[in-house]
Each structure stands twice: as C-alpha cells, then as structure tokens.
mmCIF file of the N, C-alpha and C atoms, coordinates in Angstrom:
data_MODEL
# 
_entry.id   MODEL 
# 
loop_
_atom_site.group_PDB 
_atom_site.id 
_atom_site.type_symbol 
_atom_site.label_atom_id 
_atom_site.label_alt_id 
_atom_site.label_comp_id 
_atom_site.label_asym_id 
_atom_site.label_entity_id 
_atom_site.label_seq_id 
_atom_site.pdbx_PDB_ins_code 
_atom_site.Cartn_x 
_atom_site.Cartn_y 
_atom_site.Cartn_z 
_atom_site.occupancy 
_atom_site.B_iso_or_equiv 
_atom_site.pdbx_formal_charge 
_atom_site.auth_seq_id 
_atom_site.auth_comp_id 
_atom_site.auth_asym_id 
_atom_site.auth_atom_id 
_atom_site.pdbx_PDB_model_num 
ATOM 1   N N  . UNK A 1 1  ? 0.834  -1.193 0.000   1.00 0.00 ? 1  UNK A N  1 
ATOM 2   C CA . UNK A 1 1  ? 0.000  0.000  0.000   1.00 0.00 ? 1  UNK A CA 1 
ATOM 3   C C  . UNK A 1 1  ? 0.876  1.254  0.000   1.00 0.00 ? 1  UNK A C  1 
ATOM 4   N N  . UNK A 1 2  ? 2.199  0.914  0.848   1.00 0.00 ? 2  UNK A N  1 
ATOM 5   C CA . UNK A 1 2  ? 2.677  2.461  0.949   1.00 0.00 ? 2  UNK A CA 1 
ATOM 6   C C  . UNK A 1 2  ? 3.820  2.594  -0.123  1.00 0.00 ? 2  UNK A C  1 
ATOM 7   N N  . UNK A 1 3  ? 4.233  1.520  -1.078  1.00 0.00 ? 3  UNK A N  1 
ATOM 8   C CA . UNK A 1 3  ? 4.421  1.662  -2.592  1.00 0.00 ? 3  UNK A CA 1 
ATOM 9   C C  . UNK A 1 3  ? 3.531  2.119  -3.188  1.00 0.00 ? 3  UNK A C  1 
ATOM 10  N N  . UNK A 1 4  ? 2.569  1.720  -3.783  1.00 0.00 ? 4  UNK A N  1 
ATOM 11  C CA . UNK A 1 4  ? 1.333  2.759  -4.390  1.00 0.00 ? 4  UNK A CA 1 
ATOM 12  C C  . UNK A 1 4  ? 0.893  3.932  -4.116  1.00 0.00 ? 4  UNK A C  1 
ATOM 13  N N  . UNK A 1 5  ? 1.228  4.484  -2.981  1.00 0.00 ? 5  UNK A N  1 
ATOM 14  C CA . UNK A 1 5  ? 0.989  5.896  -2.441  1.00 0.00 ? 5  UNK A CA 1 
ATOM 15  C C  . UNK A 1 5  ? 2.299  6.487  -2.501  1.00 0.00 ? 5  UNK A C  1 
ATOM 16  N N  . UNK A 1 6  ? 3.423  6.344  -3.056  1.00 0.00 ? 6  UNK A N  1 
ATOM 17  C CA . UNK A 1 6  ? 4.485  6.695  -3.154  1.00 0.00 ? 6  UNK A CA 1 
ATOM 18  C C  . UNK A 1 6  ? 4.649  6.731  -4.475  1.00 0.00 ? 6  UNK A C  1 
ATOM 19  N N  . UNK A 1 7  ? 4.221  5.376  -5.155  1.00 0.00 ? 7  UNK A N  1 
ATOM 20  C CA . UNK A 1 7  ? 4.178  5.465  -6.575  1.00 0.00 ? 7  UNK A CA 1 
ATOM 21  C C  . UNK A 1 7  ? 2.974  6.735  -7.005  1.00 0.00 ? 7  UNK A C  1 
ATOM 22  N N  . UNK A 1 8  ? 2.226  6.842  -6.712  1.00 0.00 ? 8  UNK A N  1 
ATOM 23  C CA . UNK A 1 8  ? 0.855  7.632  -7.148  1.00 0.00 ? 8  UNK A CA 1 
ATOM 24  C C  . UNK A 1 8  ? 1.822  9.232  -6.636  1.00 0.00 ? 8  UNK A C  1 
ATOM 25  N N  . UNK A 1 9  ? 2.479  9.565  -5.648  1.00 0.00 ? 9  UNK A N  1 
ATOM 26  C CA . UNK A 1 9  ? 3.149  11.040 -4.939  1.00 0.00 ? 9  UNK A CA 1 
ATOM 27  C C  . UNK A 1 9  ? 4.023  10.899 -6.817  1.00 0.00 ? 9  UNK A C  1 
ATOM 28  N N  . UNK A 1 10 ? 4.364  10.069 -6.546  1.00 0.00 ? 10 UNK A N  1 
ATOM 29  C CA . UNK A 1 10 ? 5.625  10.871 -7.571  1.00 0.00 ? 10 UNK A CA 1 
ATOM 30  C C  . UNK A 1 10 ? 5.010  11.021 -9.508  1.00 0.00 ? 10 UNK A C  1 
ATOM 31  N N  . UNK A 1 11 ? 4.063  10.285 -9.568  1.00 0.00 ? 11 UNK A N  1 
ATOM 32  C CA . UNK A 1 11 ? 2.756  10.372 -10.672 1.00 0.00 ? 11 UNK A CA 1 
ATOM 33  C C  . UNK A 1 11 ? 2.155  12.242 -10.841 1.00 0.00 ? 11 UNK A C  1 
ATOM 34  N N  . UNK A 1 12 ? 2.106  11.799 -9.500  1.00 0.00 ? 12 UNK A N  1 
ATOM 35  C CA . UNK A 1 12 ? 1.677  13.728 -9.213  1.00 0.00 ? 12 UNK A CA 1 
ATOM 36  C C  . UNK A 1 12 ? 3.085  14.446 -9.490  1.00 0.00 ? 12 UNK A C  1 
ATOM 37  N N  . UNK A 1 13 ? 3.831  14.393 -8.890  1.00 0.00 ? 13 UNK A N  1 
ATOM 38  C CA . UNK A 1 13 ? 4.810  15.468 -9.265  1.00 0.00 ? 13 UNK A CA 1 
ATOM 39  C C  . UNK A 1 13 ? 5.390  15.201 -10.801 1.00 0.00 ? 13 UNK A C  1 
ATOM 40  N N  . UNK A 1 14 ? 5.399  14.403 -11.118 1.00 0.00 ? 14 UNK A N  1 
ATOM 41  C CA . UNK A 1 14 ? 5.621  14.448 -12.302 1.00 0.00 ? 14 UNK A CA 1 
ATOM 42  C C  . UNK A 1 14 ? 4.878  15.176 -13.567 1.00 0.00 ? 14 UNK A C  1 
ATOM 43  N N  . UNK A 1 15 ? 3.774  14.926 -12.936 1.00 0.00 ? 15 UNK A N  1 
ATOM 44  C CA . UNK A 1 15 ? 2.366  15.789 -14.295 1.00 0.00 ? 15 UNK A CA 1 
ATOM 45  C C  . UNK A 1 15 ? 2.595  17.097 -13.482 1.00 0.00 ? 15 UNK A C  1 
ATOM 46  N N  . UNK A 1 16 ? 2.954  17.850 -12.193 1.00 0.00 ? 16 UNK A N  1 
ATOM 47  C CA . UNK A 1 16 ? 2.812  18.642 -11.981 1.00 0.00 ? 16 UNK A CA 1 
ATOM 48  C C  . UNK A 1 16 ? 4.089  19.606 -12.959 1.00 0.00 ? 16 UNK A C  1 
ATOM 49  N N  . UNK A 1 17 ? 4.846  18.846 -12.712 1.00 0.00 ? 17 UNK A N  1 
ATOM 50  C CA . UNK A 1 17 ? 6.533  19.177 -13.747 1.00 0.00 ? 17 UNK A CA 1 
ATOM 51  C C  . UNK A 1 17 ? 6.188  19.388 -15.134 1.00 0.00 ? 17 UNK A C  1 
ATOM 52  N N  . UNK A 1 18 ? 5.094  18.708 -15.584 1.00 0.00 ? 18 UNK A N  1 
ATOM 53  C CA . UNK A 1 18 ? 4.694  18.435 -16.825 1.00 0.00 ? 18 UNK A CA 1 
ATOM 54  C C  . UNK A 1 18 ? 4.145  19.899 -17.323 1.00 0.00 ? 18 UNK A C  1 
ATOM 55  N N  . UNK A 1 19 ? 3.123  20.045 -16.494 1.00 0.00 ? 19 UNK A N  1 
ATOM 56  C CA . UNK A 1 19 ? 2.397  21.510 -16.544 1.00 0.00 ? 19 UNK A CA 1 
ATOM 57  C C  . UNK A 1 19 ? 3.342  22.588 -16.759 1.00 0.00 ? 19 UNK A C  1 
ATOM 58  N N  . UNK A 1 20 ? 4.098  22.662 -16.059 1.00 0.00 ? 20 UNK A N  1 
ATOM 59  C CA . UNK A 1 20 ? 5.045  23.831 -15.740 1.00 0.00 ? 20 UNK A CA 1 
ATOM 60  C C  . UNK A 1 20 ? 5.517  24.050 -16.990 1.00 0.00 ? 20 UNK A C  1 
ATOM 61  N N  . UNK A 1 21 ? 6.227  22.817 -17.388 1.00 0.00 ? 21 UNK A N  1 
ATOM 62  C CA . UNK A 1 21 ? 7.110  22.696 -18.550 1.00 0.00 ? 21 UNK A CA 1 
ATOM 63  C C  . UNK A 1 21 ? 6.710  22.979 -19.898 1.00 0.00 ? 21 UNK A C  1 
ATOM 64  N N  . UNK A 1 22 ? 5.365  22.542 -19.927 1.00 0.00 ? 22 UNK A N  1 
ATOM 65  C CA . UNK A 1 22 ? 4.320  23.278 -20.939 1.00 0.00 ? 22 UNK A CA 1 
ATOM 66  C C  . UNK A 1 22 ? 3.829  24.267 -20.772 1.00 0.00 ? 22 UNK A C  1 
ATOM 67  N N  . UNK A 1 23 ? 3.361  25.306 -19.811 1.00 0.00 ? 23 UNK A N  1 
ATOM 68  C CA . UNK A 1 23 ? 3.567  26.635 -19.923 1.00 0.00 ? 23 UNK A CA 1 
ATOM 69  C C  . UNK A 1 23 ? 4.759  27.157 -20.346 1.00 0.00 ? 23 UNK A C  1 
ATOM 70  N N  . UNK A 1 24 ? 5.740  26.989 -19.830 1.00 0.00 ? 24 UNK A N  1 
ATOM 71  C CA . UNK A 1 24 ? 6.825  27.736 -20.647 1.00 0.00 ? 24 UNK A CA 1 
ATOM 72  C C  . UNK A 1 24 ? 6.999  27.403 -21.991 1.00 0.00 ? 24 UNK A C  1 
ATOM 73  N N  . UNK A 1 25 ? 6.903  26.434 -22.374 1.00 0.00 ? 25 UNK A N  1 
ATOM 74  C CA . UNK A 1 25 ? 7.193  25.721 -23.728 1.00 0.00 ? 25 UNK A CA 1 
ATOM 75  C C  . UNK A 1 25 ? 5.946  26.817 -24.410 1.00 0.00 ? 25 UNK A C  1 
ATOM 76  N N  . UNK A 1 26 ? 4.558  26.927 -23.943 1.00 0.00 ? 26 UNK A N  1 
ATOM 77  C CA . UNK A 1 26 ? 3.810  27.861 -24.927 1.00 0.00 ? 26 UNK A CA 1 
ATOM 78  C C  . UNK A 1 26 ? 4.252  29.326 -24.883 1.00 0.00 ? 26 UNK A C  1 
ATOM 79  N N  . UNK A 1 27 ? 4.752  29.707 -24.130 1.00 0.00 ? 27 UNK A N  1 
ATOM 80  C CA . UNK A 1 27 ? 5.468  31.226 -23.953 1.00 0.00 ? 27 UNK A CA 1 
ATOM 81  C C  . UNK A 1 27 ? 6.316  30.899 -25.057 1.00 0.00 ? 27 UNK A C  1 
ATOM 82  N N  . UNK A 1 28 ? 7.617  29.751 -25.856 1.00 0.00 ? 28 UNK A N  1 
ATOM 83  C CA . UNK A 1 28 ? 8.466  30.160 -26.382 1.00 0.00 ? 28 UNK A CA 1 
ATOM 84  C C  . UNK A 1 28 ? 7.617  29.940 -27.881 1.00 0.00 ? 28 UNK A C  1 
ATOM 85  N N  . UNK A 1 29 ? 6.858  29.004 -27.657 1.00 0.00 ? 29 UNK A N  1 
ATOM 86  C CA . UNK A 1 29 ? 6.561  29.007 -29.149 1.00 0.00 ? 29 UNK A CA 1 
ATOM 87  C C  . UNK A 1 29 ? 5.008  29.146 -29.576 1.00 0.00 ? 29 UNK A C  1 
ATOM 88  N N  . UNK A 1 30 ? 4.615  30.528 -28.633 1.00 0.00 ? 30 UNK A N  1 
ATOM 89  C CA . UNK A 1 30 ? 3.275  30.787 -28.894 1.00 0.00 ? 30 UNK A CA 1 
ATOM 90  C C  . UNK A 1 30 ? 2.194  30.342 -29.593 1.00 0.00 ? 30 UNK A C  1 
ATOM 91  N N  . UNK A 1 31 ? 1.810  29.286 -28.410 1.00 0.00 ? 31 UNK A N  1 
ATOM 92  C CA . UNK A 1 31 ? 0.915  28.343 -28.520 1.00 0.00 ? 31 UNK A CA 1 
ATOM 93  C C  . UNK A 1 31 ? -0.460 29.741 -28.656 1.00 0.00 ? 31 UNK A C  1 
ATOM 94  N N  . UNK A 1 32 ? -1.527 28.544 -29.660 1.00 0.00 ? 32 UNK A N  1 
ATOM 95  C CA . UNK A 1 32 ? -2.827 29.476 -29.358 1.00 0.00 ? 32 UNK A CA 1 
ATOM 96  C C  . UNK A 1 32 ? -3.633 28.953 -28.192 1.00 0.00 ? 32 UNK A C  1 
ATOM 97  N N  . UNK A 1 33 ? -4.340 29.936 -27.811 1.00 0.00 ? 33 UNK A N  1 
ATOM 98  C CA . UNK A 1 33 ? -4.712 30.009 -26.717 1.00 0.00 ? 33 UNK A CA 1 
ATOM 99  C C  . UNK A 1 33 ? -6.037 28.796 -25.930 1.00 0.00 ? 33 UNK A C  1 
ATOM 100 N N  . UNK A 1 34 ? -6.551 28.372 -27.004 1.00 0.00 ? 34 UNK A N  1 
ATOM 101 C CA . UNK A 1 34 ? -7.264 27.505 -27.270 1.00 0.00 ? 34 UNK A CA 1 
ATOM 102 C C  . UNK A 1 34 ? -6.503 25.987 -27.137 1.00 0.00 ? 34 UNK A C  1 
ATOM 103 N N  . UNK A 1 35 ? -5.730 25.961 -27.756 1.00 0.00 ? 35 UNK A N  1 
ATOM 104 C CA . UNK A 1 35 ? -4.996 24.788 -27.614 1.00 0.00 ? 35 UNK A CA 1 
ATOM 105 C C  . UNK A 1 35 ? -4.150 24.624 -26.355 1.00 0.00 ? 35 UNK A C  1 
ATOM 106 N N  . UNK A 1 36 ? -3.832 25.652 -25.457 1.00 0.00 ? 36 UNK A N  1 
ATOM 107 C CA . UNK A 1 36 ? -3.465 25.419 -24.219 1.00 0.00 ? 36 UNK A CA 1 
ATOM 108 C C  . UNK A 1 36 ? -4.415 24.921 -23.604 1.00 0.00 ? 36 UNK A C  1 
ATOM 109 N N  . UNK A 1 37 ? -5.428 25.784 -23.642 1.00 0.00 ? 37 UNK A N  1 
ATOM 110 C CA . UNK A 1 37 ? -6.664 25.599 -22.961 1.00 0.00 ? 37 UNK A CA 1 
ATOM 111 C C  . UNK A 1 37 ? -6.797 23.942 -22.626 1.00 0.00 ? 37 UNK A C  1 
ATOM 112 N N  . UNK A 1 38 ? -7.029 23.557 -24.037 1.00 0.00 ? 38 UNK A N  1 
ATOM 113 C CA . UNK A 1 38 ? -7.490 21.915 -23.982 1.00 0.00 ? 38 UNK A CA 1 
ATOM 114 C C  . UNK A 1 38 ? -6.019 21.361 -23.229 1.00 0.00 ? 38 UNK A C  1 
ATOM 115 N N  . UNK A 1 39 ? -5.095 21.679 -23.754 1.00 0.00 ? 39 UNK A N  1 
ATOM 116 C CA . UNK A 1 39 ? -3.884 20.907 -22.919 1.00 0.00 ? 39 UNK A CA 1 
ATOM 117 C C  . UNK A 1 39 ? -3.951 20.429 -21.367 1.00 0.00 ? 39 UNK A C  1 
ATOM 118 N N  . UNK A 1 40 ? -3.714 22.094 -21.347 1.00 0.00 ? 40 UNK A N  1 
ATOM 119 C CA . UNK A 1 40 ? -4.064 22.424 -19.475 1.00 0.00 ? 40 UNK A CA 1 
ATOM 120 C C  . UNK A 1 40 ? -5.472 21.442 -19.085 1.00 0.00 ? 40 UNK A C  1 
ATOM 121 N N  . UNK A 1 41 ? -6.089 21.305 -19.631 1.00 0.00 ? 41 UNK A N  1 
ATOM 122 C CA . UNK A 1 41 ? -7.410 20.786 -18.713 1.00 0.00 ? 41 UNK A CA 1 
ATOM 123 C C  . UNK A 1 41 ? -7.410 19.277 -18.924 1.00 0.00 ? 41 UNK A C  1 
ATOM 124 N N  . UNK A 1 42 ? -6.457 18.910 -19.759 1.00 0.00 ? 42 UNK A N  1 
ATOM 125 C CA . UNK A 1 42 ? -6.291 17.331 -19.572 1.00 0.00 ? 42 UNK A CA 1 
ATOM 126 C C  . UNK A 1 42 ? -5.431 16.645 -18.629 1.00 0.00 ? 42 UNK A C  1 
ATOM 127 N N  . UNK A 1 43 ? -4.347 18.183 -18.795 1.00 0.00 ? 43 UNK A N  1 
ATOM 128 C CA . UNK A 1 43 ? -3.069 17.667 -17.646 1.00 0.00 ? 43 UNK A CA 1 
ATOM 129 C C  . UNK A 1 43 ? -4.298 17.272 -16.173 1.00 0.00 ? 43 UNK A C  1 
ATOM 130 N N  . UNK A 1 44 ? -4.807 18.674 -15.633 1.00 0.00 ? 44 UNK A N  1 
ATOM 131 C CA . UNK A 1 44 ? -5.811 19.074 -14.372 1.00 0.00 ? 44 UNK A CA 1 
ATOM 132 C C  . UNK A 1 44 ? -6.543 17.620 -13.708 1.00 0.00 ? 44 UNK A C  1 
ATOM 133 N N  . UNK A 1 45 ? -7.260 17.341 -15.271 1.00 0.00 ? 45 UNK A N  1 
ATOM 134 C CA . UNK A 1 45 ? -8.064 15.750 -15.246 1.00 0.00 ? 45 UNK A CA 1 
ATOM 135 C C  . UNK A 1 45 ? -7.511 14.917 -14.530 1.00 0.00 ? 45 UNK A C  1 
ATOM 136 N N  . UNK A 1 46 ? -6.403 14.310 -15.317 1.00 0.00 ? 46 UNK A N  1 
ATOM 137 C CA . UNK A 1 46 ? -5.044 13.726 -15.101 1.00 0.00 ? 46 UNK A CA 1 
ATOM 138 C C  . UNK A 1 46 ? -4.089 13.546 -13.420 1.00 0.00 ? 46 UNK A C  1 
ATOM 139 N N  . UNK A 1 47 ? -4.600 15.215 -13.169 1.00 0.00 ? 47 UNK A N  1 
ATOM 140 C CA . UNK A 1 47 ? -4.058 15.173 -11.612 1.00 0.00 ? 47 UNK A CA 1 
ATOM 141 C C  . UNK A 1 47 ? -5.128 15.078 -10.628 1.00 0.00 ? 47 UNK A C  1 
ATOM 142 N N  . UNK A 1 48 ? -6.432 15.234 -11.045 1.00 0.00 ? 48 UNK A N  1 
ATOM 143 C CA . UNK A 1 48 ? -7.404 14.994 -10.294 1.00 0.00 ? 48 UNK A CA 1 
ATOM 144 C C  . UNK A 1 48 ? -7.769 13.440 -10.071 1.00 0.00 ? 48 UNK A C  1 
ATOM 145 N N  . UNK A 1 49 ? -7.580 12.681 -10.638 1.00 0.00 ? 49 UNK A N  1 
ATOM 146 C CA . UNK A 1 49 ? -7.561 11.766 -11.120 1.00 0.00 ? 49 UNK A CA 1 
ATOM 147 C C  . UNK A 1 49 ? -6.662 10.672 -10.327 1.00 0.00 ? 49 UNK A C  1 
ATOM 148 N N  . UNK A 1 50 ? -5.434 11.357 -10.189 1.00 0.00 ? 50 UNK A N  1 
ATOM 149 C CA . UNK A 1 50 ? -4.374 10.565 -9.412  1.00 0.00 ? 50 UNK A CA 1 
ATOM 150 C C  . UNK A 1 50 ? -4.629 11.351 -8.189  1.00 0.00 ? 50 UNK A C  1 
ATOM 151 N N  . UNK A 1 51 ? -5.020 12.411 -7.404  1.00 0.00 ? 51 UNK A N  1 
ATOM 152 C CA . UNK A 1 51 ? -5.353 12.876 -6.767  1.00 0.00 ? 51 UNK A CA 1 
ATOM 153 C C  . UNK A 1 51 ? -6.651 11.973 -6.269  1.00 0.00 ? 51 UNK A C  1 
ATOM 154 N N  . UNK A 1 52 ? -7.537 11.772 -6.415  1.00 0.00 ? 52 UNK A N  1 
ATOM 155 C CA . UNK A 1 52 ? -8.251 11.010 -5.880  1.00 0.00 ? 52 UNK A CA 1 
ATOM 156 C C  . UNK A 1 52 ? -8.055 9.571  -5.965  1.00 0.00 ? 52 UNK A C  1 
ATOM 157 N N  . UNK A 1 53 ? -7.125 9.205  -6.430  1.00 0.00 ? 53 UNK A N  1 
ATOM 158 C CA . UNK A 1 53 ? -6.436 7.671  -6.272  1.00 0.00 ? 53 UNK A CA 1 
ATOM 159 C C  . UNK A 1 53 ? -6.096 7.784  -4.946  1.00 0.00 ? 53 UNK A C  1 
ATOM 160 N N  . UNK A 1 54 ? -5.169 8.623  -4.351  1.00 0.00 ? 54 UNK A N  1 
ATOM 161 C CA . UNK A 1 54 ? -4.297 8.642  -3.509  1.00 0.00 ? 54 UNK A CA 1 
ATOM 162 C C  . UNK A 1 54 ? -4.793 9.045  -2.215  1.00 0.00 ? 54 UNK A C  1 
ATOM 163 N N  . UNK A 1 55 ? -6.243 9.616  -2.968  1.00 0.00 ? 55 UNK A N  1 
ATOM 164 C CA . UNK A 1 55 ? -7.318 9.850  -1.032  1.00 0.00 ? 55 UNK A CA 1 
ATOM 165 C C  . UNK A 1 55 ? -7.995 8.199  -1.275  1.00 0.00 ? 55 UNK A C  1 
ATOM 166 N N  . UNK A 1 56 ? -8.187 8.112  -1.975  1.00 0.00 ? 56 UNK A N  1 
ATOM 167 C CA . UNK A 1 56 ? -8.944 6.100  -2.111  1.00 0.00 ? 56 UNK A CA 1 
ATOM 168 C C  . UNK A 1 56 ? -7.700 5.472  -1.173  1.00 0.00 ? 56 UNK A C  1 
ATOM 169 N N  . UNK A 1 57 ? -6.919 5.495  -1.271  1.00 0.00 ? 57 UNK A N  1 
ATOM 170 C CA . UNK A 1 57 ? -5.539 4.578  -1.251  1.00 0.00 ? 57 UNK A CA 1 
ATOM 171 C C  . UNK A 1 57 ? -5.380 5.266  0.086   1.00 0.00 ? 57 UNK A C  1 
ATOM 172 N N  . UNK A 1 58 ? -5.250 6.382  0.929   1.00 0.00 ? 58 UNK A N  1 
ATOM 173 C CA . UNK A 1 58 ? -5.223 6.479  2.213   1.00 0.00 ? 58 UNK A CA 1 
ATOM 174 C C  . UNK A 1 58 ? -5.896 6.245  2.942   1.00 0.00 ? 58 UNK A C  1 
ATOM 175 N N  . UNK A 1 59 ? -7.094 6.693  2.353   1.00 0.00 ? 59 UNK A N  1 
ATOM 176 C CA . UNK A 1 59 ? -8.721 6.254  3.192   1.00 0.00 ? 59 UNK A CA 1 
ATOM 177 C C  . UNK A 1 59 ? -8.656 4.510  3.996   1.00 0.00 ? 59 UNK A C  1 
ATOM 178 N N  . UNK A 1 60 ? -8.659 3.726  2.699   1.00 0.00 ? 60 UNK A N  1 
ATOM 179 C CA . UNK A 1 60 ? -8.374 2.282  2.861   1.00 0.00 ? 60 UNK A CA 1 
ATOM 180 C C  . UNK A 1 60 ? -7.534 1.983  3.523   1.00 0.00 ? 60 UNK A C  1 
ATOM 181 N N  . UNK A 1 61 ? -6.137 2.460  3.577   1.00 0.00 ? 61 UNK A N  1 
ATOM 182 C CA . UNK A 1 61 ? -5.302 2.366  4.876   1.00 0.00 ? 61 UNK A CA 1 
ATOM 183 C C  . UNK A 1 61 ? -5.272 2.779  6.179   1.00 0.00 ? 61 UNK A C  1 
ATOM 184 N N  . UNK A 1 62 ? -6.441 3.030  6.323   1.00 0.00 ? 62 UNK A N  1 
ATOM 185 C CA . UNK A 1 62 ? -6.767 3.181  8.366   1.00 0.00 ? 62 UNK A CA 1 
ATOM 186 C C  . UNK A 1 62 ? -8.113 2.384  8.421   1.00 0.00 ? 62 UNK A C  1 
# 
C-alpha cells in the first residue's frame, strides 16, 4: 500500500513538472490560446484523477 501511495506522490509530481514545462514551452513558441486551454485541462483531469487515487488509497489504509 505504501508503494502505491508513493508510486501515485511521484505520478503527481511528475504531471505537476509536466504543466510547468508546458507553460513555458507555450510562452516560447506561442501556442494558441485555445490549444493550451485543452492541454491544461487534460493535464488538471489527469491530476485529479491521481489525486483522488491517492485519497482512495489512504482512506483504505486506516
């Protein structure tokens, strides 16, 4: 259990790295604005997603 909640922490920081890295990446090569849009809200999904894995996965462990 506390592999999977470790595996799932670093899932998150990783898409969180991800985000970042793609904002800047659309600053250099002026992304349209629309197409961030959809980007950004898949990354969000994505972390919500593993974000509520990881309250499932604590919950169950008490």
């Amino acid at each position: 259990m506390k592999d999977e909640l470790e595996e799932i922490d670093n899932e998150i920081q990783r898409l969180k790295q991800k985000m970042s890295d793609y904002l800047k990446f659309t600053k250099v090569f002026d992304e349209a604005p629309e197409k961030i849009e959809i980007q950004i809200n898949i990354m969000l999904d994505d972390l919500y997603k593993l974000i509520e894995k990881r309250s499932e996965l604590q919950n169950n462990e008490y």
